[in-house]
C-alpha positions in Angstrom: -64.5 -93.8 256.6 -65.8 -92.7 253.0 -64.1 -93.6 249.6 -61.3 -91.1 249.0 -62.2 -91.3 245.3 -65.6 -89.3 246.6 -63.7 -86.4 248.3 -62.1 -85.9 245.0 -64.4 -85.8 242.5 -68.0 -87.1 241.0 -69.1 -90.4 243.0 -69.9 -92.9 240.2 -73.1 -94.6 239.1 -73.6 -97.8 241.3 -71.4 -99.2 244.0 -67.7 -99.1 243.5 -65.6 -101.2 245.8 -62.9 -99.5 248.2 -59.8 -100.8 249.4 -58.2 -100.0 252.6 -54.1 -99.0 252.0 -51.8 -98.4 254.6 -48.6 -96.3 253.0 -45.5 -94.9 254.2 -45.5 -91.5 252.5 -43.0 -89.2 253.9 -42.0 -90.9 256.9 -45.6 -91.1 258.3 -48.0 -94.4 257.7 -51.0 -92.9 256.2 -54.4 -95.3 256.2 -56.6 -94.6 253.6 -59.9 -96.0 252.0 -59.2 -96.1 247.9 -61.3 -96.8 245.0 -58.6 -99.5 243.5 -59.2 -97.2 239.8 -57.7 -94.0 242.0 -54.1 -93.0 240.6 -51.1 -92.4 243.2 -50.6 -89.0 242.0 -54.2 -88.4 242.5 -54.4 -89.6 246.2 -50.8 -87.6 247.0 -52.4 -84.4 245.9 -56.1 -84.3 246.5 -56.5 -87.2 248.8 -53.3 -86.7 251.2 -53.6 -82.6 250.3 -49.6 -83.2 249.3 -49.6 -80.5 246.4 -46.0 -80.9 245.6 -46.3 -83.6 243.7 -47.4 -82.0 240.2 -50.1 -83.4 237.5 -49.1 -82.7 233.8 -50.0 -84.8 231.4 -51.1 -88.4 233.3 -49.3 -90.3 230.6 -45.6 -90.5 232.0 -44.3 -87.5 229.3 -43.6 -84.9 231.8 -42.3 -86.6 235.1 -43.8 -83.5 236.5 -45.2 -86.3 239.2 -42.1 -88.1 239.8 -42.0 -89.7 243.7 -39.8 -92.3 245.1 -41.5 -95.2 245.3 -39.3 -97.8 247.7 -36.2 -95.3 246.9 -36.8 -95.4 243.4 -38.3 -92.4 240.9 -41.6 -93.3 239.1 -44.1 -91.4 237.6 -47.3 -91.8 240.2 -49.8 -90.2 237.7 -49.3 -94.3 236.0 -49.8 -95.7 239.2 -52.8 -97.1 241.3 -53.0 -95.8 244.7 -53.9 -99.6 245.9 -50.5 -100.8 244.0 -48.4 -99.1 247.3 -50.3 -100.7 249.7 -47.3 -101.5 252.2 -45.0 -99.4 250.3 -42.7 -96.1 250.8 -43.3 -93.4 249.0 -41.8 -89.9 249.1 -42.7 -86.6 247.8 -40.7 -83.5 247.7 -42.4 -82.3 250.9 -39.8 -84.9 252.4 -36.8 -82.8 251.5 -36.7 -80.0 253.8 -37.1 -79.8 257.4 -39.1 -76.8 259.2 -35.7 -75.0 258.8 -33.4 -75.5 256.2 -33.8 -76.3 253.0 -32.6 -79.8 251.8 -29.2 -79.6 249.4 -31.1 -80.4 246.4 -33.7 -77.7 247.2 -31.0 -75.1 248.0 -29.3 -75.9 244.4 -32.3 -75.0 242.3 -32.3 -71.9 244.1 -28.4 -70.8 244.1 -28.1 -72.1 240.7 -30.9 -70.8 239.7 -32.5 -74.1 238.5 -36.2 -73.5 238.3 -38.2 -70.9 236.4 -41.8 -71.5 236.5 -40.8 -74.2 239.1 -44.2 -76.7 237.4 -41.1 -79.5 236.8 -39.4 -78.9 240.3 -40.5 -81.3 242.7 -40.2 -84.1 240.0 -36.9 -83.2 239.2 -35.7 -82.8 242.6 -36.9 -86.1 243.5 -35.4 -88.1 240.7 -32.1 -85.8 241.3 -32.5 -87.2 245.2 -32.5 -90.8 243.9 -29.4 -89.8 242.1 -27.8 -88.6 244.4 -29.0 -91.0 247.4 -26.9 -93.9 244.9 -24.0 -91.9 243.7 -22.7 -88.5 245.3 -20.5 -87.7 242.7 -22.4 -88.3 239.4 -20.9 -86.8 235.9 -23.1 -84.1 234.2 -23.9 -87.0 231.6 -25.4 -89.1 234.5 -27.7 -86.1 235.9 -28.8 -85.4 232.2 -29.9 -89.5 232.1 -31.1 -89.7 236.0 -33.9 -86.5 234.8 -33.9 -87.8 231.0 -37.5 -88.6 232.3 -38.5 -84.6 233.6 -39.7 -82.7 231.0 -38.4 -78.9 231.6 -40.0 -75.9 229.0 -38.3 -73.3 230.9 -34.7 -73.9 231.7 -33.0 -75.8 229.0 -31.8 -78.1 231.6 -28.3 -76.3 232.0 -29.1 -74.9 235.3 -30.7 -77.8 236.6 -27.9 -79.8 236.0 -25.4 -77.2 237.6 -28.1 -77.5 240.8 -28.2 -81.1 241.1 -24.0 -81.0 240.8 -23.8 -78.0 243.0 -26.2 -80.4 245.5 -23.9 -83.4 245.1 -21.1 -81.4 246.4 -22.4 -80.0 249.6 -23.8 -83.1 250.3 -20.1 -85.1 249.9 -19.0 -82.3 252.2 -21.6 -82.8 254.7 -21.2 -86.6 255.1 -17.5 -86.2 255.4 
């Protein structure tokens, strides 16, 4: 098995170490050789071909990147693919099944709460952790759950009324 850090761009000078990684992304154990330098966001999308997960500014500004990591959000473009070893992880690709959309997913779109749709997938995922710890959050908790998203498009107001209108179909699905 090559270095995934090859496939995805310029090899570098000299021998770089790998380390083997065995991570639970979306359900699925995925084994994979990584260069212990190679970012999360950076395996998710080139390595694992999982181009949901967005890259915007690999400094934690945007949240563009955002995954669950053990059931919590965090910015994957700030960490190493070697620090989930043995972990869960969860991109948006986990949200809808082959034939219906995921509540979250079907918000955004009946509330119309994407425009150019780059902040989506990290939005939707922190708006998933949310939701997976409180199905009845006030418009002031969805504005500090995505505090960490940044959105150029929206204003926010929409994405808000998605992630509430998401809230309650999923309180009337698990009644």
């Amino acid at each position: 098995m090559s270095s995934l850090y090859e496939e995805i761009s310029a090899p570098p000078a000299g021998d770089v170490p790998v380390r083997r990684v065995t991570i639970d992304v979306n359900g699925q154990a995925r084994t994979v050789d990584v260069e212990p330098r190679l970012l999360l966001a950076h395996l998710i999308r080139q390595g694992l071909k999982l181009t949901g997960t967005h890259t915007g500014c690999d400094t934690t500004s945007c949240g563009a990147c955002t995954v669950l990591f053990d059931g919590r959000p965090i910015k994957s473009c700030t960490m190493f693919a070697v620090q989930a070893d043995g972990h869960k992880v969860e991109t948006v690709e986990s949200l809808a099944s082959a034939s219906e959309l995921h509540p979250i997913q079907e918000g955004f779109k009946e509330k119309h709460g994407l425009q150019c749709g780059f902040c989506t997938p990290g939005m939707m995922m922190a708006a998933k952790a949310l939701l997976e710890r409180n199905l009845n959050p006030t418009e002031d908790e969805i504005r500090w759950a995505i505090s960490g998203n940044l959105c150029r498009c929206t204003g926010y107001q929409n994405i808000v009324k998605a992630i509430l209108w998401a809230a309650e179909k999923m309180r009337a699905e698990s009644k």
